[in-house]
N, CA, C and O atoms as CSV, one atom per row, in Angstrom:
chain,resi,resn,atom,element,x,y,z
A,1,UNK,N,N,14.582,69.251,140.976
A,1,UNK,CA,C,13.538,68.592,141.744
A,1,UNK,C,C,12.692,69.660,142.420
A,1,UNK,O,O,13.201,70.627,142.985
A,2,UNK,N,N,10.902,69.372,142.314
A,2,UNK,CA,C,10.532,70.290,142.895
A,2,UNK,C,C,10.371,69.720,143.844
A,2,UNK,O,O,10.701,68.549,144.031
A,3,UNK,N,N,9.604,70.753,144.945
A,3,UNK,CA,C,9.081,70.485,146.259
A,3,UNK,C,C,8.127,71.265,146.783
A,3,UNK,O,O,8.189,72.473,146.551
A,4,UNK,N,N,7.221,70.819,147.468
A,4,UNK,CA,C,6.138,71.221,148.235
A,4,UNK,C,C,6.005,71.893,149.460
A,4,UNK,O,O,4.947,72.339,149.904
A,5,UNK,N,N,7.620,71.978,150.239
A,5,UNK,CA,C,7.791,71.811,151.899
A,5,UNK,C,C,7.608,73.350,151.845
A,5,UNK,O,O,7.773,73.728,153.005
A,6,UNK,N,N,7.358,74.371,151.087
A,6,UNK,CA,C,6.895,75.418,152.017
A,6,UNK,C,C,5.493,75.512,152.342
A,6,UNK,O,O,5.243,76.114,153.387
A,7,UNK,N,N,4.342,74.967,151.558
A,7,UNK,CA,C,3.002,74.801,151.650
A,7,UNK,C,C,2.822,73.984,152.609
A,7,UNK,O,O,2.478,74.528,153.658
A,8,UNK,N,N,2.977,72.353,152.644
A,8,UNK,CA,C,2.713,71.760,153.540
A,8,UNK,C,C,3.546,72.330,154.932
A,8,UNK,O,O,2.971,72.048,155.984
A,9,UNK,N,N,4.754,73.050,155.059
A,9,UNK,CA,C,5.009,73.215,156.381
A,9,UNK,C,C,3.738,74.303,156.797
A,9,UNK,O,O,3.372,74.100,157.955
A,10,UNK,N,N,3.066,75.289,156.186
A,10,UNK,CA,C,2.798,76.648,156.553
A,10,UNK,C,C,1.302,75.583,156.427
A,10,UNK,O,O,0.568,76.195,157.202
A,11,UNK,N,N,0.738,74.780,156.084
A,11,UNK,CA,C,-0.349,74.381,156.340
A,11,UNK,C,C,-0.463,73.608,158.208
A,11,UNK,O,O,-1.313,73.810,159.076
A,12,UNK,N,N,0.757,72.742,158.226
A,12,UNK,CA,C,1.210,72.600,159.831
A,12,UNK,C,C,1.318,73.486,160.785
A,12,UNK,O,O,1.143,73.192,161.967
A,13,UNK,N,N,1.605,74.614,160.390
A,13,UNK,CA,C,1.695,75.781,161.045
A,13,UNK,C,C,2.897,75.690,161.714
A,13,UNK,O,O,3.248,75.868,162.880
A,14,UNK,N,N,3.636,75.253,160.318
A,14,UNK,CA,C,5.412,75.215,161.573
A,14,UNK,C,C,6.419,76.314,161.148
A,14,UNK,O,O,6.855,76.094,160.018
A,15,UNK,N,N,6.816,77.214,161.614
A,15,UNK,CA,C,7.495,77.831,160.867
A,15,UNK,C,C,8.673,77.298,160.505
A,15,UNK,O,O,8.757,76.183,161.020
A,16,UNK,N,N,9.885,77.628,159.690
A,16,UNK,CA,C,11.004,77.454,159.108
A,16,UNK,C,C,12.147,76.216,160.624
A,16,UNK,O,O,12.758,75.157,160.762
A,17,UNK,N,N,11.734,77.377,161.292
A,17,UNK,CA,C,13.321,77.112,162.749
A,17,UNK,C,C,12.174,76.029,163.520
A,17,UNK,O,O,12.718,75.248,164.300
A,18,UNK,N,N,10.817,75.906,163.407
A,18,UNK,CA,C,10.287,74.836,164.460
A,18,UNK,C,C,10.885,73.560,163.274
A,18,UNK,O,O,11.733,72.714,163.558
A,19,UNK,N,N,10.403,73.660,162.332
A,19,UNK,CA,C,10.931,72.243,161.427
A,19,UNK,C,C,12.124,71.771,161.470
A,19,UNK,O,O,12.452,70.604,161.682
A,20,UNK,N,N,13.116,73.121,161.170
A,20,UNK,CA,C,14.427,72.410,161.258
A,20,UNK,C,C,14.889,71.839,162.441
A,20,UNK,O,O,15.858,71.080,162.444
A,21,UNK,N,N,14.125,72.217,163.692
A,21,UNK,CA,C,14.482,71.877,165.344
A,21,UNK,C,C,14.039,70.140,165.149
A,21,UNK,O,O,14.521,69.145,165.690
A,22,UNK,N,N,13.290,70.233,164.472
A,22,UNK,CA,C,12.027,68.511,164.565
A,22,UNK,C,C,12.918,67.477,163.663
A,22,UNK,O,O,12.710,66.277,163.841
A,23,UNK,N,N,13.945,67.897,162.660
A,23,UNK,CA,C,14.305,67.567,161.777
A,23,UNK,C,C,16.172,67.241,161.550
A,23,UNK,O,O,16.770,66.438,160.834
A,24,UNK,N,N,16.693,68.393,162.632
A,24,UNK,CA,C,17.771,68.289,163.339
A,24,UNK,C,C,18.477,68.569,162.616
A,24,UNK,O,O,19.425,67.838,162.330
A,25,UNK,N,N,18.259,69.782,162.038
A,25,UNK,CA,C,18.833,70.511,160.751
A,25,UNK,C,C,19.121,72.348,160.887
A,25,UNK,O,O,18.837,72.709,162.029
A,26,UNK,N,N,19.454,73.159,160.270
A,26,UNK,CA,C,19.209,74.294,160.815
A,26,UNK,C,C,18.330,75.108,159.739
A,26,UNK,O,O,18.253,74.932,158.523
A,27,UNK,N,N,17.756,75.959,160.481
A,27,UNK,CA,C,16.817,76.401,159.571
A,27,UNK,C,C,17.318,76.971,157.796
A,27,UNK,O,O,16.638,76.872,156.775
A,28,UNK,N,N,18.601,77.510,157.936
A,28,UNK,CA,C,19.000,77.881,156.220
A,28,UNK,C,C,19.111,76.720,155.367
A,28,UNK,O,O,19.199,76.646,154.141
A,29,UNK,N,N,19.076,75.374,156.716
A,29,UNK,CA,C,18.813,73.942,155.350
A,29,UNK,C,C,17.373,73.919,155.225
A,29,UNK,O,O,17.089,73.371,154.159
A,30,UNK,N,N,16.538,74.213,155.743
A,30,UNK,CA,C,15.194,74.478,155.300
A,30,UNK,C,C,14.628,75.354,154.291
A,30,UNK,O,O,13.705,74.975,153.571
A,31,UNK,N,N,15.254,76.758,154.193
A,31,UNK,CA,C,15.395,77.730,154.015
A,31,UNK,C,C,15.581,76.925,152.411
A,31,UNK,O,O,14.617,76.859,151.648
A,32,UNK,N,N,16.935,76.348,152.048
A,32,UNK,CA,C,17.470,76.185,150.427
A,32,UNK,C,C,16.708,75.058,150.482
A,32,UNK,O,O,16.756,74.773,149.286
A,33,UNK,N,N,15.901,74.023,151.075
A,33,UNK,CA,C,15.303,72.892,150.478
A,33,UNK,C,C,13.881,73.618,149.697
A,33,UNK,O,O,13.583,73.441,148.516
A,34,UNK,N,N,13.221,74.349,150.553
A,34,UNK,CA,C,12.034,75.443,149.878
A,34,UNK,C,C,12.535,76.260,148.920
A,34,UNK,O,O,11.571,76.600,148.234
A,35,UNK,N,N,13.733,76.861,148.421
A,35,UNK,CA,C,14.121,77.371,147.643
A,35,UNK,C,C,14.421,76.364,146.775
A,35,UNK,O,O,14.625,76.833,145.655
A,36,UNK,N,N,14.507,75.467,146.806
A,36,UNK,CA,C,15.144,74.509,145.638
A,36,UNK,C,C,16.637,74.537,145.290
A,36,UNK,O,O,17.223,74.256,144.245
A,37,UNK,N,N,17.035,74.924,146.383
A,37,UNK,CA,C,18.955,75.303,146.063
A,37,UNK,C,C,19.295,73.512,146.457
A,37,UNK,O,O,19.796,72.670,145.711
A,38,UNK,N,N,18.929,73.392,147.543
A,38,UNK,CA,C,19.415,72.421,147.750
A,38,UNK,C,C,18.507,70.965,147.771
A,38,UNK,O,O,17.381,71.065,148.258
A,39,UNK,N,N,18.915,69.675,147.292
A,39,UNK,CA,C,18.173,68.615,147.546
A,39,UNK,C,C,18.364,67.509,148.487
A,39,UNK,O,O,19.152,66.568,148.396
A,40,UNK,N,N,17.280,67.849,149.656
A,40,UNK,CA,C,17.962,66.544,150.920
A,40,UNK,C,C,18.337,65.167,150.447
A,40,UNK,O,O,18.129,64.762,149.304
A,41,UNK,N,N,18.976,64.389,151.533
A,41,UNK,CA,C,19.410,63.625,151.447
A,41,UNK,C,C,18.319,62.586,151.482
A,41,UNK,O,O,17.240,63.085,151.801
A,42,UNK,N,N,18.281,61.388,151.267
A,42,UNK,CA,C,17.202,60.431,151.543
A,42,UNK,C,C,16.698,60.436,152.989
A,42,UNK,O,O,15.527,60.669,153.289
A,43,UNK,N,N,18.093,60.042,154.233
A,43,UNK,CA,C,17.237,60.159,155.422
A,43,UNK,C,C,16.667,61.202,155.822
A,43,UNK,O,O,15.918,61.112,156.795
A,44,UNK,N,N,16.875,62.478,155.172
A,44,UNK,CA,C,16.317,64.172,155.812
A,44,UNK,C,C,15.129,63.834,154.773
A,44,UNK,O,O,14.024,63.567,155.245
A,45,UNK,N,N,15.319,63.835,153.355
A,45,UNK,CA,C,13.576,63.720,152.695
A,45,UNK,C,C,12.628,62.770,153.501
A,45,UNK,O,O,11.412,62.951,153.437
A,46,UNK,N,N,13.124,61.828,154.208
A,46,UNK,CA,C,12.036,60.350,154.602
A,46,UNK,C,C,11.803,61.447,155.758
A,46,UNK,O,O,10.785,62.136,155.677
A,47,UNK,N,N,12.628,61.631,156.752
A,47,UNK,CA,C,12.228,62.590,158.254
A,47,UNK,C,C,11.174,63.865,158.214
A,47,UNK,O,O,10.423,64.267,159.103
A,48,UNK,N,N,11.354,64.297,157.039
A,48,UNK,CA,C,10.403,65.653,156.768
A,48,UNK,C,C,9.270,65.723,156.415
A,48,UNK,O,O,8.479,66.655,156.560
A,49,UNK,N,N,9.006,63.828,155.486
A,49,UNK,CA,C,7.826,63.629,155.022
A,49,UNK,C,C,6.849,62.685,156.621
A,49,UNK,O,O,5.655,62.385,156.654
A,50,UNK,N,N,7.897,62.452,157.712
A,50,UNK,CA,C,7.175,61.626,158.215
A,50,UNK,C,C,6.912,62.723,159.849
A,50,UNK,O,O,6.357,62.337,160.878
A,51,UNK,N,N,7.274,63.551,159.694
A,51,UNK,CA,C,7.027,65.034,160.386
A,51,UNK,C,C,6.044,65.255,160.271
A,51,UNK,O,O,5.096,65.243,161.056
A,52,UNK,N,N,6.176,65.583,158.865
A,52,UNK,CA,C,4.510,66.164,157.915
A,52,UNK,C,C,3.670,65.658,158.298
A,52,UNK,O,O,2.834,66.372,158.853
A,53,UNK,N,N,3.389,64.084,158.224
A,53,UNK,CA,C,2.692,63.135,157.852
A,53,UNK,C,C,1.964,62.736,156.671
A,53,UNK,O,O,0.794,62.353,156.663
A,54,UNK,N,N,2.840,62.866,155.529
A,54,UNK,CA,C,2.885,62.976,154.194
A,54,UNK,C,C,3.635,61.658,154.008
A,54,UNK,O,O,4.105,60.911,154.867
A,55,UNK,N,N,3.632,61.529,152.338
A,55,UNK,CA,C,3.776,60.536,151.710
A,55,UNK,C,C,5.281,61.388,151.330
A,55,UNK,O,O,5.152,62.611,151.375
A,56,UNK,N,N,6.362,60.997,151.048
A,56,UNK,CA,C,7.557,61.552,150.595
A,56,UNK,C,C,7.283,62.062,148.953
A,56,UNK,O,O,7.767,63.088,148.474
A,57,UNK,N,N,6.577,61.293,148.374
A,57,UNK,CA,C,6.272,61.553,146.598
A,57,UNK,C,C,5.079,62.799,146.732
A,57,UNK,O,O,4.536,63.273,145.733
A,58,UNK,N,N,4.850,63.126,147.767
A,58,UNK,CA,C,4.038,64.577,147.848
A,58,UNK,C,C,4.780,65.447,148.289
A,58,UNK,O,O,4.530,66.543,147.786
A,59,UNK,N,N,5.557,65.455,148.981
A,59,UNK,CA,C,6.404,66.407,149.113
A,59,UNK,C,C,7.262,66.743,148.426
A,59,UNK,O,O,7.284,67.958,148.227
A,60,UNK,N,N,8.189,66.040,147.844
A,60,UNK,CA,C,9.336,66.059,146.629
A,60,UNK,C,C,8.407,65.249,145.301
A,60,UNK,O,O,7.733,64.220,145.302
A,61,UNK,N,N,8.744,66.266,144.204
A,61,UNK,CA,C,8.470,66.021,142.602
A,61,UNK,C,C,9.729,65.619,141.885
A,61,UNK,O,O,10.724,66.340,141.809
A,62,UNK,N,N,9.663,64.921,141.583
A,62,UNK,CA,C,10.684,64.537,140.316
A,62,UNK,C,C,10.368,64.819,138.956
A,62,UNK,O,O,9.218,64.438,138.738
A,63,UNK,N,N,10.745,65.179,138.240
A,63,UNK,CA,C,10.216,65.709,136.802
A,63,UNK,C,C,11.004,65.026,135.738
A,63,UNK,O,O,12.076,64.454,135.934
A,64,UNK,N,N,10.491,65.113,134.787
A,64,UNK,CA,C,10.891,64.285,133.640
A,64,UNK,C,C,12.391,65.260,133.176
A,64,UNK,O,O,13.271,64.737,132.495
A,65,UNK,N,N,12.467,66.363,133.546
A,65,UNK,CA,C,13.614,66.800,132.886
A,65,UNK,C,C,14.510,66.842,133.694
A,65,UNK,O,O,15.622,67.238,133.346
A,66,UNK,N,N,14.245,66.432,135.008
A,66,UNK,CA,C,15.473,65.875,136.126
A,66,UNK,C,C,16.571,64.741,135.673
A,66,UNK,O,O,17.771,64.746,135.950
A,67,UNK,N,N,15.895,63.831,134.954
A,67,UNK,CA,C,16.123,62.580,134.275
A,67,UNK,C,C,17.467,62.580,133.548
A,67,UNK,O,O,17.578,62.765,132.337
A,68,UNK,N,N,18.395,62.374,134.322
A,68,UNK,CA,C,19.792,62.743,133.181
A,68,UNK,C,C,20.583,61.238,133.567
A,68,UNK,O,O,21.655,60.950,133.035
């Protein structure tokens, strides 16, 4: 799954540790969601997109070869 959350955070002007503070997470879960190591959970994807003030399907991509 891709994702968008390092652009849209750095367009907010939030760095890494202000998001994860807003988000109630610590910043190395921020850290692997922008890396793509890790994929949030539904309530952390809905919280991050409504932080943003984004649509959740702009922030997280699903791709056809995710599809298993």
């Amino acid at each position: 799954m891709k994702n968008n959350l390092k652009e849209i955070r750095e367009k907010n002007n939030l760095t890494q540790e202000a998001l994860a503070n807003l988000v109630f997470v610590s910043r190395q879960t921020i850290i692997s969601i922008e890396k793509e190591y890790y994929v949030p959970t539904t309530p952390l994807a809905l919280k991050l997109a409504q932080i943003l003030k984004i649509k959740v399907e702009e922030l997280f991509i699903l791709e056809k070869t995710d599809w298993k």
